[in-house]
Structures are given as structure tokens and as C-alpha cells.
C-alpha positions as CSV (number, residue, x, y, z in Angstrom):
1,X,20.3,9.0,-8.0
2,X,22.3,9.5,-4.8
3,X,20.6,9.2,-1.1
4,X,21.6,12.6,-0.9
5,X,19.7,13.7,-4.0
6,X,16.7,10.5,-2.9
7,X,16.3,12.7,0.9
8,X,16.3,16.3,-0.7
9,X,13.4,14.8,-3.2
10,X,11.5,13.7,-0.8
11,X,11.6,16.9,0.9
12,X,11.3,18.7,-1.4
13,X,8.0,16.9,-3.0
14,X,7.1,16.2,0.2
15,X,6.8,12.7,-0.2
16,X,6.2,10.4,3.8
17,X,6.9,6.8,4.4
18,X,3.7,5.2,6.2
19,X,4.5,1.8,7.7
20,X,1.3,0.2,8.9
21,X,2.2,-2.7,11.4
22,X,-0.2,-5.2,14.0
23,X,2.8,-6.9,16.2
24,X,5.7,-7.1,14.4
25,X,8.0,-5.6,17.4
26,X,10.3,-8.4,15.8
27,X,11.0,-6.4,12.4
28,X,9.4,-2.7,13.0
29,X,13.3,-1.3,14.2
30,X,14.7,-2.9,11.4
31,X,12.6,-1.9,8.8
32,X,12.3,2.1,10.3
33,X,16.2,1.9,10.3
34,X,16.4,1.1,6.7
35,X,14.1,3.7,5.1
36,X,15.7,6.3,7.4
37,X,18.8,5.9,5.0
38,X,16.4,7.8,2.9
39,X,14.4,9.9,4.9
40,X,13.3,10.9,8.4
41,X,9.5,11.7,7.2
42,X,8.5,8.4,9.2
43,X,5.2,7.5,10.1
44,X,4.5,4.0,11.8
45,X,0.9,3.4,12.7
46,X,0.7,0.3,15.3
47,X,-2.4,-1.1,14.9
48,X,-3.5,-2.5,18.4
49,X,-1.2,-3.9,21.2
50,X,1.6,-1.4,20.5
51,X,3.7,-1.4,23.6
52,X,5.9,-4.1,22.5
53,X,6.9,-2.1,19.2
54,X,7.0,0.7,20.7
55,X,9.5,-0.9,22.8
56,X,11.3,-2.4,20.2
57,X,11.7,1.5,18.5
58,X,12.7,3.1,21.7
59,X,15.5,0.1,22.6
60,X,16.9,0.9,19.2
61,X,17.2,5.0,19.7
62,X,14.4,5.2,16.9
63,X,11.3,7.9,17.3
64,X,9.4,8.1,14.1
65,X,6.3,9.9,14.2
66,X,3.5,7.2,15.9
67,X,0.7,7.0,15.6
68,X,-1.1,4.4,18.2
69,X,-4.2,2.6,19.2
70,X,-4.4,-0.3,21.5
71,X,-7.7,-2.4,19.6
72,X,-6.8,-4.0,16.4
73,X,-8.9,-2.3,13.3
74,X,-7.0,-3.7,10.5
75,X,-5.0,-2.6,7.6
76,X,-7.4,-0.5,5.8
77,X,-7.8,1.7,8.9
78,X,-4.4,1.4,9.9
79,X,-3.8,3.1,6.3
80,X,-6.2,5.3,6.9
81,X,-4.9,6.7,10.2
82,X,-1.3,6.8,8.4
83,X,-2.7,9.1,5.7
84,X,-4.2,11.6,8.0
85,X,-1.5,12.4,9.8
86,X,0.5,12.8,6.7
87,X,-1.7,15.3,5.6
88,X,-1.9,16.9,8.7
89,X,2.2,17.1,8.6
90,X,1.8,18.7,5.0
91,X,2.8,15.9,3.1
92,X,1.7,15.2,-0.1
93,X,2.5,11.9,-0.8
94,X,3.1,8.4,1.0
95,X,4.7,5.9,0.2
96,X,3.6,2.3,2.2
97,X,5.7,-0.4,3.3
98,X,4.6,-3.2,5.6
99,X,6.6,-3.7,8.7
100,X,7.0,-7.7,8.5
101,X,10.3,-7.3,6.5
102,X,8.9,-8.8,3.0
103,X,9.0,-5.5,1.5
104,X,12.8,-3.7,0.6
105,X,13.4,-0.4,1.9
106,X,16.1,-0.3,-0.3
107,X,13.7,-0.1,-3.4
108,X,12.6,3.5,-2.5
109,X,14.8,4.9,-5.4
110,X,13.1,3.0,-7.3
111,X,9.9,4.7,-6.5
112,X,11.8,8.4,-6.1
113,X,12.3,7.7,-9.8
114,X,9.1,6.3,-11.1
115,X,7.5,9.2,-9.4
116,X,9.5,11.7,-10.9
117,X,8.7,10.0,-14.4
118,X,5.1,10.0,-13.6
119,X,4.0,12.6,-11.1
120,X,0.8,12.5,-9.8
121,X,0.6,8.7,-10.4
122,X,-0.3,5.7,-8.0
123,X,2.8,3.9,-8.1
124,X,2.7,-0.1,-6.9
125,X,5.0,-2.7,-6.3
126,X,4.8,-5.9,-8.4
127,X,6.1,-8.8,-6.3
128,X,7.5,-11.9,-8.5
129,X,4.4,-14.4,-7.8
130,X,6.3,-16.7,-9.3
131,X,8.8,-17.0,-6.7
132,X,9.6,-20.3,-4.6
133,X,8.9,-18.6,-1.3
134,X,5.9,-17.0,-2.3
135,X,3.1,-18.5,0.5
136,X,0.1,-20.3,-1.9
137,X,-2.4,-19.0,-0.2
138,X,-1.4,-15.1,-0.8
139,X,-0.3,-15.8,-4.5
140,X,-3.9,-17.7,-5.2
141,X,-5.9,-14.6,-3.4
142,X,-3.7,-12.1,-5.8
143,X,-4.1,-13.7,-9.1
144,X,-8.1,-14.1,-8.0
145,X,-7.8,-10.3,-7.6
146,X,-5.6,-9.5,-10.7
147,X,-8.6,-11.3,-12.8
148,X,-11.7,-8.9,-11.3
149,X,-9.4,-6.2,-11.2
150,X,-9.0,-5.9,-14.8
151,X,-12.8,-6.8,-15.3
152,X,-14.0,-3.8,-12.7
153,X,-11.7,-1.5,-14.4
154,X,-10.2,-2.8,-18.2
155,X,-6.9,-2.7,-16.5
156,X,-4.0,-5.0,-16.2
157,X,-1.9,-5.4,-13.2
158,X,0.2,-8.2,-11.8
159,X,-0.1,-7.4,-8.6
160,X,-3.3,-5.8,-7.0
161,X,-2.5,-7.4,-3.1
162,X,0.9,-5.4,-2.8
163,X,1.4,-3.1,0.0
164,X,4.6,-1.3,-1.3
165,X,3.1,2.0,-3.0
166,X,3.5,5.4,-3.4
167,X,-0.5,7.5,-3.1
168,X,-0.8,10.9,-4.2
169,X,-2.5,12.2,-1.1
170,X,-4.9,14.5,-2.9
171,X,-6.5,11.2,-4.4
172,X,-8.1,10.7,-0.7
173,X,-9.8,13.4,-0.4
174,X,-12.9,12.3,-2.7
175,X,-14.7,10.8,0.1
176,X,-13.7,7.2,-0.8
177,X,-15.4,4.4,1.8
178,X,-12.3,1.7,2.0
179,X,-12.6,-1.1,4.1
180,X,-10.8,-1.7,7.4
181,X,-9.1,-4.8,6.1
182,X,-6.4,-6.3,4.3
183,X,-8.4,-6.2,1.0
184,X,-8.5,-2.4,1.4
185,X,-5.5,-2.1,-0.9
186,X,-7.2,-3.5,-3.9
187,X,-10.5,-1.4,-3.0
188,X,-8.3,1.9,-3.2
189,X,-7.0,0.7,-6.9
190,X,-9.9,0.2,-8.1
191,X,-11.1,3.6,-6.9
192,X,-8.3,5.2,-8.2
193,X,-9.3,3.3,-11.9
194,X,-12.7,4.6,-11.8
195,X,-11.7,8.1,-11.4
196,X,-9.1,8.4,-14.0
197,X,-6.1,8.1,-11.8
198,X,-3.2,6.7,-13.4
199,X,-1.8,3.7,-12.2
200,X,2.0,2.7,-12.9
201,X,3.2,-0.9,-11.9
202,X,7.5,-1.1,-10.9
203,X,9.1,-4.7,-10.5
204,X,10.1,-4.7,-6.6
205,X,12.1,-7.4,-4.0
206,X,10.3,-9.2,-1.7
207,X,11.3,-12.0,1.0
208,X,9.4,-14.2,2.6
209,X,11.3,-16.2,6.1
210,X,10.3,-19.7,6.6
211,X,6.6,-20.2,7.7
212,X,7.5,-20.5,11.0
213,X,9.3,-17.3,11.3
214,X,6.7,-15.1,9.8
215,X,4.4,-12.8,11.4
216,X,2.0,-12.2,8.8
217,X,-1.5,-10.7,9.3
218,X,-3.0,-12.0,6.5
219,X,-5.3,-14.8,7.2
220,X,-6.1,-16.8,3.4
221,X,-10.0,-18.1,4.5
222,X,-10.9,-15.4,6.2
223,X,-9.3,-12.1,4.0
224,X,-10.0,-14.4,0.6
225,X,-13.5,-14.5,1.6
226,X,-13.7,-10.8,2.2
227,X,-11.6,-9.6,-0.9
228,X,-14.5,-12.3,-2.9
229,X,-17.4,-10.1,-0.9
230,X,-16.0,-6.7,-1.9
231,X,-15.1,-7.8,-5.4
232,X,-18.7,-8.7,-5.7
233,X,-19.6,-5.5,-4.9
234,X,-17.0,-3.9,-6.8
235,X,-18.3,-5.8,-9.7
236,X,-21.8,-4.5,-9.3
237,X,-20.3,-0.9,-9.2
238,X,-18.2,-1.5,-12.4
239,X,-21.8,-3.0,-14.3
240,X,-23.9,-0.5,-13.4
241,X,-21.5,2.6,-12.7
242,X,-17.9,2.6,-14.4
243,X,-19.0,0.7,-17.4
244,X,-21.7,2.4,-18.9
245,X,-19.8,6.1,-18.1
246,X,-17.0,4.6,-19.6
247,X,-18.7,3.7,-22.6
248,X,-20.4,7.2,-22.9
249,X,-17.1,9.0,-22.8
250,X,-16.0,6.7,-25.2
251,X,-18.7,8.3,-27.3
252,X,-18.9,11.5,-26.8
253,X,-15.1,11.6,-27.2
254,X,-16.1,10.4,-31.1
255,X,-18.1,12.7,-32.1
């Protein structure tokens, strides 16, 4: 596809770009400048401390739609406030991309076509975990995830911890609890599993600067022991609620 015919889709289907962000004034212009090659239905959601990126967008003649608090909540809710106002704007679907530059805005098309094959589907990003650059602690907490992921839900993905996506909006509007956190991401998959969402994995780009160029919010003792909490309780939910209806459909569907 053209970026002409990649804008009008978007348009037309309605389709936002929500780019959650907690102090990367660093990378935020850069990575608004490069998915506005695609589409101007922007919305950046700083998540505590936002003067300096909103700095950073206004030195660089960018004004995406903001949204803005000043205390840190974390990505879930950051998410969160990103998909209310795109619904509020009348979109229909968003696609999320972090703001710390690991994530290829240039991989859009890729989405704008695996969501034209699949409409209606949760689209993810698979990173290459296998890559050199790839920080131990984040590839370790996404294979432990990739493992209880497929036992909460039968599934198989090989990437449950990415944040480049495309969500059909109308999947959030079953009253879903999601955490505030970084391990919100693998809470909404598995919610989206459990009620018969489909779920369609794309191979993506991602970079990773040296360590010491990096802003990353994820924190590996901290977030791994909150992603091991909710897949406990995740794991209690698939036992004694997604299994067993699972297996009754299974059933039914028999006789």
C-alpha cells in the first residue's frame, strides 16, 4: 500500500495512534513525527511530569491531541486514558506504540494490512527475543509470560509483553478491570482470549540504544514480580472460570 492509501484507511476505519509515554521528552518528537507520515489521528498520553515533553512537542511545531497528568499512574492507566479519548474522538481503533523509540513507526503498514485481513482482530507485535540487544531482564519476564499465557488461555504467542498493537475499541467496553502497570498489556490479552477475541501475532522491528541511553520504564524486580502476582490470579480465573466453560462449549458443540 501507498501512505496515501495507509492515511485514507485509517480514516476511513477510523483507526488512532495512542502513544503512552512517562519522560521520554528525549524521543516523544521523534516518534510523533514518524507516525504522522501516516496519520495525524495522534494521541500522546504523558503520564506524570509532562512539561518537559510537552516542550520537546511544541519546540518541534508538533500538537498531537494530549492528554496530561502531572502524578505518574503507570502504563495500564496511561492506556487507559489513551483509549478514552479515542473513543470520545469517534475512533474505533488504536493502535499503541511506546514513545522510547524501540518500537518502528514505519511498521504501521504492516498493521493497516494485517487489519484489513483480519478486521475486528487484536493485532500484536512480535519482537525478535532472540536478538543481541534485547535487555535479559525484559526477554526472561516475556518468555515467563508466553508460558502462563498459553496455560490461562490454550494459546500460543511469542510475545505477550509487546506494546506495539492495534485494539478494536469495542473490546473495552466489557467492563474489563486492567491494572495500572506495565503488566497491563498481558492482562488485556488474556481478557481478550477469554472472550473469544481473536488474536493475530505480525513479526515487527524493534531497537534497543545502549543501556545507558535508554529510558525505559520497565523495572525487571519490581514489574516481574507484579506480572508473577497477576498471573497467579489469572491462573485462578482460567481453573475455575475459562476452563471449565471452555470445556462445556466444547461439549455442547458435540452434540
Amino acid at each position: 500500500m501507498t501512505i496515501d492509501e495507509i492515511k485514507e484507511t485509517m480514516k476511513r476505519e477510523r483507526i488512532s495512534i495512542v502513544i503512552p509515554s512517562y519522560h521520554n521528552e528525549g524521543t516523544i518528537a521523534d516518534v510523533v513525527s514518524r507516525c504522522l507520515v501516516y496519520t495525524d489521528q495522534i494521541i500522546v498520553v504523558l503520564d506524570g511530569e509532562p512539561e518537559k515533553s510537552q516542550q520537546a512537542l511544541l519546540e518541534a511545531d508538533l500538537h498531537p491531541t494530549i492528554v496530561a497528568y502531572e502524578i505518574n499512574k503507570g502504563k495500564g492507566d496511561a492506556l487507559k486514558e489513551g483509549f478514552k479519548k479515542a473513543i470520545h474522538q469517534g475512533y474505533e481503533y488504536a493502535i499503541t506504540i511506546d514513545s522510547d523509540g524501540q518500537h518502528f513507526p514505519e511498521d504501521i503498514p504492516l498493521f493497516i494490512d494485517a487489519f484489513l485481513k483480519n478486521k475486528g482482530a487484536m493485532i500484536v507485535g512480535a519482537r525478535n527475543l532472540s536478538a543481541d540487544n534485547m535487555p535479559q531482564g525484559n526477554t526472561f519476564a516475556n518468555n515467563f509470560s508466553n508460558f502462563w499465557f498459553h496455560f490461562q488461555t490454550g494459546l500460543n504467542l511469542s510475545d505477550t509483553q509487546s506494546g506495539y498493537r492495534l485494539y478494536p475499541l469495542s473490546m473495552l467496553n466489557s467492563g474489563w478491570h486492567v491494572t495500572s502497570r506495565y503488566e497491563s498489556e498481558l492482562e488485556f490479552l488474556v481478557y481478550a482470549a477469554w472472550h473469544g477475541e481473536q488474536i493475530v501475532e505480525i513479526p515487527i522491528r524493534v531497537y534497543y540504544p545502549p543501556e545507558n541511553k535508554r529510558v525505559s520504564s520497565f523495572r525487571p524486580v519490581r514489574d516481574f514480580m507484579r506480572i508473577t502476582i497477576l498471573n497467579t490470579i489469572l491462573t485462578t480465573g482460567a481453573i475455575f472460570y475459562y476452563l471449565p466453560h471452555r470445556a462445556i462449549r466444547k461439549w455442547r458443540n458435540r452434540k
